[in-house]
N, C-alpha and C positions, 0 to 999 in steps of 0.2 A: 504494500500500500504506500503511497504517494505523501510524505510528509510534506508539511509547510510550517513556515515561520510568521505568525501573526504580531503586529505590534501592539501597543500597550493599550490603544485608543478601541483596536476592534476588540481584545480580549475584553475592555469594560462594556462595549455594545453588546458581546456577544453575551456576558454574565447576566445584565440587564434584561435579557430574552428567556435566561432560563426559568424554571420553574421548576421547584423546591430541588431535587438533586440529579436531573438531567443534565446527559453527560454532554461534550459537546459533538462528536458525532450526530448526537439525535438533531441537535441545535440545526445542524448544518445540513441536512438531510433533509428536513422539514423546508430550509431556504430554499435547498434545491427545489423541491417538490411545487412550491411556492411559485420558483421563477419559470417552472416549466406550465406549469399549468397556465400560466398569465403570457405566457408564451403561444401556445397552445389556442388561445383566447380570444389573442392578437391575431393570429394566424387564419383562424376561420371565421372573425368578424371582418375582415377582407374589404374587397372591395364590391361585392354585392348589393344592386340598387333592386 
């Protein structure tokens, strides 16, 4: 698996998101899911008149 190096500003964003002891995997997973679906969103609200 693909580590990364977060700086000090996104680890306080990303603690600010959790809830109660969600680790940050789930944090980020749920972002993903988030931008894909809003992606997803974008995509098939198109340009359909």
């Amino acid at each position: 698996m693909p580590q990364i190096h977060l700086d000090d500003d996104t680890i306080a964003r990303l603690d600010s998101l959790r809830r109660e002891e969600e680790d940050y995997d789930e944090i980020v997973n749920e972002l993903i899911n988030i931008y894909e679906a809003e992606e997803l969103t974008l995509f098939h609200s198109g340009d359909e008149v």
